[in-house]
GUMAR-271916 format. One record per residue (C-alpha): residue number from 1; x, y, z. Coordinates in steps of 0.25 Angstrom, whole numbers, always signed. Example, Ala and Ser with C-alpha at 12.3 -4.5 7.8 and 13.67 -1.06 7.14 Angstrom:
2
<1,<+49,-18,+31>>
<2,<+55,-4,+29>>
***
This chain:
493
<1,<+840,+784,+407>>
<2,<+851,+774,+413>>
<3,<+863,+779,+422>>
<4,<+875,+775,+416>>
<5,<+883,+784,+422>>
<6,<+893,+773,+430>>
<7,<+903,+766,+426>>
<8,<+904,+750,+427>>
<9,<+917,+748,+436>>
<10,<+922,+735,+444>>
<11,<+907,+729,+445>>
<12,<+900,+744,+450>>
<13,<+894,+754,+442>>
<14,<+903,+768,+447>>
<15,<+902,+782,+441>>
<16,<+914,+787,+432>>
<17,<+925,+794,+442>>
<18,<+923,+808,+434>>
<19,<+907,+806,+434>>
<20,<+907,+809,+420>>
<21,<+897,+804,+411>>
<22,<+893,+805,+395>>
<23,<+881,+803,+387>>
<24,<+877,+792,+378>>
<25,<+868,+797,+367>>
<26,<+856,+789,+358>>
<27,<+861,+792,+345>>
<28,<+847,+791,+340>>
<29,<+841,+804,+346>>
<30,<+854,+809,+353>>
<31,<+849,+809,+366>>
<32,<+856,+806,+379>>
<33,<+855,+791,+383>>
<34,<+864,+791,+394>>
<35,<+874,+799,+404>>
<36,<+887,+787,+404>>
<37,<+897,+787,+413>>
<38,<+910,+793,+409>>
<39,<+923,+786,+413>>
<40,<+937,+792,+413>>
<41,<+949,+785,+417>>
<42,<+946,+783,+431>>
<43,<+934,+775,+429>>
<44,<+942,+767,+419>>
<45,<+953,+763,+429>>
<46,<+943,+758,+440>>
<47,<+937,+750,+429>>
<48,<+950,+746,+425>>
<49,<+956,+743,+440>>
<50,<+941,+737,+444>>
<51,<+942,+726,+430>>
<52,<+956,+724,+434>>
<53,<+953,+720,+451>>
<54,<+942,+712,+441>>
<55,<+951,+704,+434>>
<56,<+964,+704,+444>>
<57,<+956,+700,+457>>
<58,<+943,+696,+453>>
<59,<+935,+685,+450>>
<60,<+931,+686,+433>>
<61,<+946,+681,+428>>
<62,<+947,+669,+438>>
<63,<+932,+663,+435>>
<64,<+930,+652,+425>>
<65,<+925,+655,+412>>
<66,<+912,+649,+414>>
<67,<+910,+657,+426>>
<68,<+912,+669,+418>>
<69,<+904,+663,+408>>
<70,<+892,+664,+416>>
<71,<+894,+680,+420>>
<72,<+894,+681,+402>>
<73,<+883,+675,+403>>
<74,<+875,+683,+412>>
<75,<+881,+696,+404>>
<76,<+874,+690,+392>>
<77,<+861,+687,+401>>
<78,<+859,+701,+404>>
<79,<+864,+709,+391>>
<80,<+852,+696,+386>>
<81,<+842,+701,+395>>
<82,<+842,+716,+395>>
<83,<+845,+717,+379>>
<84,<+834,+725,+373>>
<85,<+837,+736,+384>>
<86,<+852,+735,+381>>
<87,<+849,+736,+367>>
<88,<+839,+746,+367>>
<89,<+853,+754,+375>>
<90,<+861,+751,+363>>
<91,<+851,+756,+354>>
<92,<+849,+768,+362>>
<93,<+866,+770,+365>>
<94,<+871,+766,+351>>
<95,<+861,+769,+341>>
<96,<+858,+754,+335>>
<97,<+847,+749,+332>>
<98,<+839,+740,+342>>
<99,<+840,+727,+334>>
<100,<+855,+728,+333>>
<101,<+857,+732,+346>>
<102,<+849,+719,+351>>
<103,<+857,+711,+343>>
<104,<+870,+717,+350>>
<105,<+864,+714,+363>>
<106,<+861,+699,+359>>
<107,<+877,+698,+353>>
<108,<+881,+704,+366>>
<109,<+876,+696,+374>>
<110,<+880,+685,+367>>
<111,<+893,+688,+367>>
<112,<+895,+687,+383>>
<113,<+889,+673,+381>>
<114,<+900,+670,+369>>
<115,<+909,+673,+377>>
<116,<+904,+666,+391>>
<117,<+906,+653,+384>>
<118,<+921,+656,+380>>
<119,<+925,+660,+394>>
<120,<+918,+645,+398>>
<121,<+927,+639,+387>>
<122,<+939,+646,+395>>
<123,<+938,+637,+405>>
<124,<+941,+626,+395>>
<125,<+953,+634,+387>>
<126,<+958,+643,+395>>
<127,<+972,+634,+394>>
<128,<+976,+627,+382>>
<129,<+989,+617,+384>>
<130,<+1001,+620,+375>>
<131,<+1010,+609,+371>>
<132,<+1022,+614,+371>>
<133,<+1037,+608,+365>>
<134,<+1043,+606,+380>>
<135,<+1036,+595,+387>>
<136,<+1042,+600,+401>>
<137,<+1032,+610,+399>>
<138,<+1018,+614,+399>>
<139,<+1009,+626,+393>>
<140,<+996,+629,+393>>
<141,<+989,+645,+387>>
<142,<+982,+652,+395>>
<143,<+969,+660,+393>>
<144,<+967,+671,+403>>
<145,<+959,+684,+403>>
<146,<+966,+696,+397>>
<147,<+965,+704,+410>>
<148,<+957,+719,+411>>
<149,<+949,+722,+397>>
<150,<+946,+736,+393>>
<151,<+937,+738,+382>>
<152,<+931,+749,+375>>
<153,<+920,+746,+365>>
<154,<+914,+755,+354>>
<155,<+898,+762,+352>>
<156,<+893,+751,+342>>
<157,<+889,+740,+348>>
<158,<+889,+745,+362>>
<159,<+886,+732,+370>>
<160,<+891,+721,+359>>
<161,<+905,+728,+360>>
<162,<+906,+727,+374>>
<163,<+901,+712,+375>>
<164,<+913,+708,+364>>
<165,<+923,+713,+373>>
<166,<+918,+712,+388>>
<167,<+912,+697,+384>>
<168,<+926,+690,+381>>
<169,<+933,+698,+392>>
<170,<+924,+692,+402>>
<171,<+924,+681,+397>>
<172,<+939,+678,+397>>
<173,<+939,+685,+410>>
<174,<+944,+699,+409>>
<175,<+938,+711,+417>>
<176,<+935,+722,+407>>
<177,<+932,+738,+407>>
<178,<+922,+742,+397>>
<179,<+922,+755,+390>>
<180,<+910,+757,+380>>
<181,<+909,+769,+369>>
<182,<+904,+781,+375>>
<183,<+893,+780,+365>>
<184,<+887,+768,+368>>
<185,<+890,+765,+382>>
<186,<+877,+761,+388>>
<187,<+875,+745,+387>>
<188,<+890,+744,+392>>
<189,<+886,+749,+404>>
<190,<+874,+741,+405>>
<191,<+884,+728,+399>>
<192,<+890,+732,+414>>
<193,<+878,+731,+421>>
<194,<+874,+719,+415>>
<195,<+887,+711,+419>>
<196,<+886,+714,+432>>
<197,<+873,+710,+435>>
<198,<+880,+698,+428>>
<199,<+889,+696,+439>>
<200,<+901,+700,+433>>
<201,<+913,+703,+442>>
<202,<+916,+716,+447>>
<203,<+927,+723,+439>>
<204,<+926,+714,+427>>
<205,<+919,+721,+417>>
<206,<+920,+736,+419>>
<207,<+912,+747,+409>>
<208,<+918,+761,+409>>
<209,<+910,+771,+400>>
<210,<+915,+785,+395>>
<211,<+923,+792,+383>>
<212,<+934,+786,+375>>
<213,<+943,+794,+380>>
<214,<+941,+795,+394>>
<215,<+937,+781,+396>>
<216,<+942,+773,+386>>
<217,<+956,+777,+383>>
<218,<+958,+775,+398>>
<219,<+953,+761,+396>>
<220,<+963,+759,+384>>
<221,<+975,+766,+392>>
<222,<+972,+757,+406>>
<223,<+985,+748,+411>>
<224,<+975,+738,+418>>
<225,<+969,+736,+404>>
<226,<+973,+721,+399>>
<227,<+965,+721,+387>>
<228,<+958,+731,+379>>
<229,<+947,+728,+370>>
<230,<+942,+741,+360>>
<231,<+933,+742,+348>>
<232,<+930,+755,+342>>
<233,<+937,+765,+332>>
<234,<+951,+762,+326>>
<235,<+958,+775,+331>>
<236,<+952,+772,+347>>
<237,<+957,+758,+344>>
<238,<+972,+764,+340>>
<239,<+972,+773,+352>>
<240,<+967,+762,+360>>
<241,<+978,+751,+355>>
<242,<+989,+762,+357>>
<243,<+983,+764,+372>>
<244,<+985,+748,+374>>
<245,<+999,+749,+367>>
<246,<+1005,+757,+379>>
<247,<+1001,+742,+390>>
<248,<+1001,+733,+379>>
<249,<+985,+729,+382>>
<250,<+979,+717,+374>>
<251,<+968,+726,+364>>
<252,<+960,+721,+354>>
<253,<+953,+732,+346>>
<254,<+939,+732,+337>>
<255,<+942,+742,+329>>
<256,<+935,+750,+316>>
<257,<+931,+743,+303>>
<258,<+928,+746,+288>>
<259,<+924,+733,+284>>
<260,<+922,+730,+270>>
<261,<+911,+722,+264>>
<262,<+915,+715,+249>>
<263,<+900,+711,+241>>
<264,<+903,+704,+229>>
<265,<+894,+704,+217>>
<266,<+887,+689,+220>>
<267,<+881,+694,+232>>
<268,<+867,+695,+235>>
<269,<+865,+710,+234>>
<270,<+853,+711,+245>>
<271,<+862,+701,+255>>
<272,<+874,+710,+253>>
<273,<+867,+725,+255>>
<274,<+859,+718,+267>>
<275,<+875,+713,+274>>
<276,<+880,+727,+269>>
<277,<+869,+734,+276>>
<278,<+871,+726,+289>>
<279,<+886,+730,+286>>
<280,<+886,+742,+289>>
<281,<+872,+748,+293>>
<282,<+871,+738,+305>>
<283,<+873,+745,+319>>
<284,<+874,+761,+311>>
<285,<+888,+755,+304>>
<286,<+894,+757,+317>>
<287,<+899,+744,+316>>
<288,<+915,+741,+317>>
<289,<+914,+731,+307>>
<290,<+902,+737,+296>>
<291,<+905,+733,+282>>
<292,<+905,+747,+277>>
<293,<+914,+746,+265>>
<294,<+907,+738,+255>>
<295,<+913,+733,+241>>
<296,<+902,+728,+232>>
<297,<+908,+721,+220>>
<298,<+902,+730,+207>>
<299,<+894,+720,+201>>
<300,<+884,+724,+212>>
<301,<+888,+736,+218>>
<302,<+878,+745,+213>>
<303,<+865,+736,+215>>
<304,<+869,+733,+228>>
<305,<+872,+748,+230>>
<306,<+858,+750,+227>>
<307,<+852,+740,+238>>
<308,<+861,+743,+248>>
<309,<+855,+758,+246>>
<310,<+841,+753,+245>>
<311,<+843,+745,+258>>
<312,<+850,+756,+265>>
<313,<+839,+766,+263>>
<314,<+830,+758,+270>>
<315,<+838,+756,+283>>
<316,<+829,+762,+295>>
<317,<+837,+771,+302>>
<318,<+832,+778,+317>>
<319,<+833,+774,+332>>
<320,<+839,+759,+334>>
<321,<+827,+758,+343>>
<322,<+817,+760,+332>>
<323,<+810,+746,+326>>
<324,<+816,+744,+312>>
<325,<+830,+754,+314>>
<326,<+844,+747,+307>>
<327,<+851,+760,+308>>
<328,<+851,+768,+320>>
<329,<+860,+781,+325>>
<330,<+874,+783,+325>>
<331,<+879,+780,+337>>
<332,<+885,+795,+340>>
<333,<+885,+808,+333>>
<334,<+900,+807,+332>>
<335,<+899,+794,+324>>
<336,<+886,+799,+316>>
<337,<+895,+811,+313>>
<338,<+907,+804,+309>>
<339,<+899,+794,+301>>
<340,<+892,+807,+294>>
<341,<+905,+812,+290>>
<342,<+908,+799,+283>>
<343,<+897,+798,+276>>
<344,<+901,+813,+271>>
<345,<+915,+810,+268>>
<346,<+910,+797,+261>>
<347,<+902,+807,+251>>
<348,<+915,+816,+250>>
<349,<+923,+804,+247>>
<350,<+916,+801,+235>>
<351,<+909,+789,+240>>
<352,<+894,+789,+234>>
<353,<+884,+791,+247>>
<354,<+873,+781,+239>>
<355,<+864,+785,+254>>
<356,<+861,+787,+268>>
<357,<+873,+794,+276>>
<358,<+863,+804,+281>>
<359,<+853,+809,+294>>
<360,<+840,+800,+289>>
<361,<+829,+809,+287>>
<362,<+819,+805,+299>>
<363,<+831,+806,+310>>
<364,<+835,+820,+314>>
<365,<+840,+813,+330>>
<366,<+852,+804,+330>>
<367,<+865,+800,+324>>
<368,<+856,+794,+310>>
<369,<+862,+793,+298>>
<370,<+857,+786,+286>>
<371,<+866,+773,+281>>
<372,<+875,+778,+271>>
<373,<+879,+770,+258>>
<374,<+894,+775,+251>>
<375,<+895,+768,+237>>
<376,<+907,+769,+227>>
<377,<+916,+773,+240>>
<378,<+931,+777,+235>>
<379,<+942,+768,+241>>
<380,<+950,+776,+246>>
<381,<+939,+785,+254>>
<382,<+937,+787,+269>>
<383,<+922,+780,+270>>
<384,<+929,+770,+263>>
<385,<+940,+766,+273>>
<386,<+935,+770,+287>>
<387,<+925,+766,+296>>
<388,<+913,+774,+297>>
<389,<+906,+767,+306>>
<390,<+892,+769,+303>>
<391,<+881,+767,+293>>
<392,<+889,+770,+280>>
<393,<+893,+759,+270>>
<394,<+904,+761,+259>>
<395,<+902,+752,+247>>
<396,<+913,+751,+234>>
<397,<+914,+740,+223>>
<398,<+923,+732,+219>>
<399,<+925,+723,+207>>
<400,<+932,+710,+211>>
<401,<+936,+702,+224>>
<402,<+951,+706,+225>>
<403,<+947,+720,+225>>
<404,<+935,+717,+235>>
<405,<+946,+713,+246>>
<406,<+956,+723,+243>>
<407,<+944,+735,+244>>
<408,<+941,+727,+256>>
<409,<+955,+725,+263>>
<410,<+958,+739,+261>>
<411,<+957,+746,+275>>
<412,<+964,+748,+287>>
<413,<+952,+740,+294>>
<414,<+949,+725,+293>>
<415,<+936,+722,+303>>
<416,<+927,+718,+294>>
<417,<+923,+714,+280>>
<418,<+913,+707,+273>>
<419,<+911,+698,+258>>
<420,<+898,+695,+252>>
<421,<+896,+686,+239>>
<422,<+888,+672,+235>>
<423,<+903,+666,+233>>
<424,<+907,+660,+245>>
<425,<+922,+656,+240>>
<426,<+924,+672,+237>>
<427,<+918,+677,+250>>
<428,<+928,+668,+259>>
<429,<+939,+670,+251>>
<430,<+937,+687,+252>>
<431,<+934,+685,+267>>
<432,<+948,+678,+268>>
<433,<+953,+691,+261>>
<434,<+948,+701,+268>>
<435,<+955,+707,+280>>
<436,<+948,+710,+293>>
<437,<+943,+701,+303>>
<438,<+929,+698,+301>>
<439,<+923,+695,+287>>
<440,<+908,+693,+284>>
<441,<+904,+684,+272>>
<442,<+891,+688,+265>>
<443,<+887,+697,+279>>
<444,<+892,+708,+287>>
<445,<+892,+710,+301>>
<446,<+888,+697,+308>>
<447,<+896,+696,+320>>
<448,<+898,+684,+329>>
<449,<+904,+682,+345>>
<450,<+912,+670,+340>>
<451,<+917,+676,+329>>
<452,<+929,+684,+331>>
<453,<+928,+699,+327>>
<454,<+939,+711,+324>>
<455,<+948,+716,+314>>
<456,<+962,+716,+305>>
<457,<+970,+728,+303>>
<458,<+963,+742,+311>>
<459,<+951,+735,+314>>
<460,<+958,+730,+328>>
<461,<+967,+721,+335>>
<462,<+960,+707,+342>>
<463,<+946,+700,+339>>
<464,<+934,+699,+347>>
<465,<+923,+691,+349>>
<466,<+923,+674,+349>>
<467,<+936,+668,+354>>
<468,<+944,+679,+349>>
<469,<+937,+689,+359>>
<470,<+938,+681,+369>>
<471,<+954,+680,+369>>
<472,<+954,+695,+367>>
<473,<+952,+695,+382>>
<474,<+961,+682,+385>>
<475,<+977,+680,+388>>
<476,<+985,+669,+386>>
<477,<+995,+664,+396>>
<478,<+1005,+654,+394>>
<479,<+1008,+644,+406>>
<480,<+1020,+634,+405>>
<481,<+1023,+624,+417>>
<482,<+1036,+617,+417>>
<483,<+1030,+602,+420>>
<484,<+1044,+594,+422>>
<485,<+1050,+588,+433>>
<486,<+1064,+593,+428>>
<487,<+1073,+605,+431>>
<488,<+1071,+612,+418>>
<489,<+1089,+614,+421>>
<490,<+1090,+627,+414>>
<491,<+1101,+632,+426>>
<492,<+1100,+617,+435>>
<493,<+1112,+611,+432>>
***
């Protein structure tokens, strides 16, 4: 088994101040991965001090963006070059199974090198001209890096995460502290490793593992934090915006989801079971943006009741390490719990369980569970308006468009939200009427490091990824020079 028992602090691997440690667990079998460094609020204000020397003093702000470019690069180069041991990791940390973990690695990777060619285009339009209504005068706008980034990601997509937020803050040249989920902490750590051997400056990116509480909320709380950068639940979202409230930090927050998915009656029944399926059984459920409320237009809802059932049932569940698994553990037996519970309260609710929501027979290890289907789930219930966040989709009907994107639009959330029929006109016009910030025509899911991604309403604050995550980590400075050769004789007489 690997150490991890150090912390990555100002280009050197350092053990916590308190020599605390917690364990990481497979939820497979429930077994002990690892002993991981547990960091309290000490640890978090060298991090902090050594990212902020970083980007005071050092060298990572001041280099051109092709220069930075070029240590992206290298990132992507080794994340490329040890990606089936890092996805095996994930597998092993998270619970997901390999092919999907594989495919994480690849889009993390590829996102450091996205994101390498936009800090080359800095060079080119870091300072756009402004014509202004005085000619005495002239303007330009200013791009410059934010300052010292915190950011704290979430257990799902334990690499990818960090790559969306670490990626565009380096690239715009910020310094960064790093604090993954206690769950999944492992390929962060091995993210450190990797970009030092990049040649990354000292100081510049910094990963601090431990609990929320003792490691996190001192992150949150920090005064030399310029930027914080969180995705995860709603409520740690809230606590985390009211921390930021009290210096007035530039946040931008990834928050939950309950994203609906609106299937009219011209669509193509297998297509539509096969995107519902991806919706919300990819990566456990355990996906911000899962479509796993589901109105189906009643002229089909029953047939596609019935295939989406029959398809279900043959979902191969066990160790993501396992040829031939979609549906892995739980990532925790808090979350396998809480997701239990719903499924329960989902039957007490009056919702019709059509199948799965229970332990698969030939599993008696691990946080399994079979994927649940909820059809004819009452409106006003709990499975219906919050996010489970896991294998467990909840399907209505509906008899009409305009009833469609109301059912749709009512929720205190606005990630995500997906239409499917053969008539192109309706889909882009319900596309235009629906409110959250990605929508998915005729598929669910694909998501894309130009595009940009987040939320309306409590879904969060900001955009990431593309441009838009870029300028989550960029300031703009306005610089105004007086050019005449004349007194400007406000007090000259």
């Amino acid at each position: 088994m690997k150490s991890y028992d150090q912390l990555f602090i100002d280009g050197r691997w350092v053990a916590p101040g308190k020599r605390g440690s917690f364990e990481t667990l497979d939820p497979s079998n429930e077994q002990v991965i690892a002993n991981v460094a547990a960091a309290t609020s000490e640890d978090i204000d060298l991090a902090v001090k050594a990212a902020r020397r970083a980007f005071d003093e050092g060298p990572w702000p001041r280099m051109r963006g092709v220069e930075r470019a070029t240590v992206l690069r290298r990132i992507a180069r080794g994340i490329r070059d040890r990606l089936s041991e890092l996805a095996e990791l994930e597998v092993r940390d998270n619970g997901k199974p390999l092919p999907e973990a594989l495919w994480d690695l690849g889009d993390a990777a590829g996102c450091f090198e996205f994101y390498a060619g936009l800090a080359e285009q800095l060079d080119d339009h870091a300072e756009t001209p402004i014509k202004l209504s005085d000619d005495r005068f002239s303007s330009i706008a200013r791009k410059e890096p934010v300052g010292v980034a915190g950011a704290i990601i979430p257990w799902n997509f334990p690499m990818l995460m960090a790559a969306w937020k670490v990626a565009p803050a380096l690239a715009a040249g910020c310094t960064m502290v790093l604090k993954p989920s206690e769950l999944t902490p492992l390929t962060a750590l091995e993210l450190a490793d990797i970009a030092a051997a990049a040649d990354l400056p000292p100081g510049v990116l910094n990963v601090v593992t431990g609990l929320g509480k003792d490691a996190g909320a001192p992150l949150a709380e920090h005064p030399g934090i310029d930027k914080l950068a969180f995705t995860g639940s709603v409520p740690t979202g809230s606590r985390i915006m009211q921390a930021a409230a009290r210096d007035i930090k530039n946040i931008s927050l990834e928050l939950g989801g309950k994203s609906p998915f609106i299937v009219f009656d011209d669509s193509d029944i297998d297509a539509a079971v096969e995107w519902i399926m991806f919706g919300i059984f990819w990566n456990q459920g355990e996906v911000c943006s899962a479509t796993s409320r589901v109105l189906v237009q009643r002229g089909i809802y029953e047939r596609l009741l019935d295939r989406l059932e029959e398809e279900t049932r043959k979902i191969t569940i066990g160790n993501g390490l396992e040829e031939g698994v979609l549906l892995g553990p739980i990532v925790s037996r808090a979350q396998y719990d809480k997701v239990r519970e719903a499924v329960e309260r989902g039957v007490s609710e009056g919702a019709r369980l059509v199948t799965g929501g229970g332990r698969p027979a030939h599993l008696d290890r691990g946080y399994f569970m079979e994927p649940a289907i909820f059809a004819d789930v009452p409106a006003e219930s709990w499975i219906w308006n919050e996010e489970i966040f896991g294998p467990v989709v909840c399907i209505r009907p509906f008899d009409d468009e305009a009833q469609a994107v109301r059912s749709a639009n009512d929720s205190r959330f606005g990630l995500a939200a997906a239409v499917m029929s053969r008539d192109t006109v309706r889909c882009e016009r319900v596309a235009r009427a629906l409110r959250a910030g990605i929508v998915w025509i005729n598929c669910s899911q694909p998501t894309f490091t130009e595009a940009p991604w987040g939320g309306y309403k409590q879904s969060g604050i900001g955009r990431e990824l593309g441009e838009w995550g870029l300028n989550n980590y960029l300031e703009t400075k306005q610089i105004t020079r007086y050019e005449s050769d004349q007194p400007w004789g406000w007090y000259i007489k």
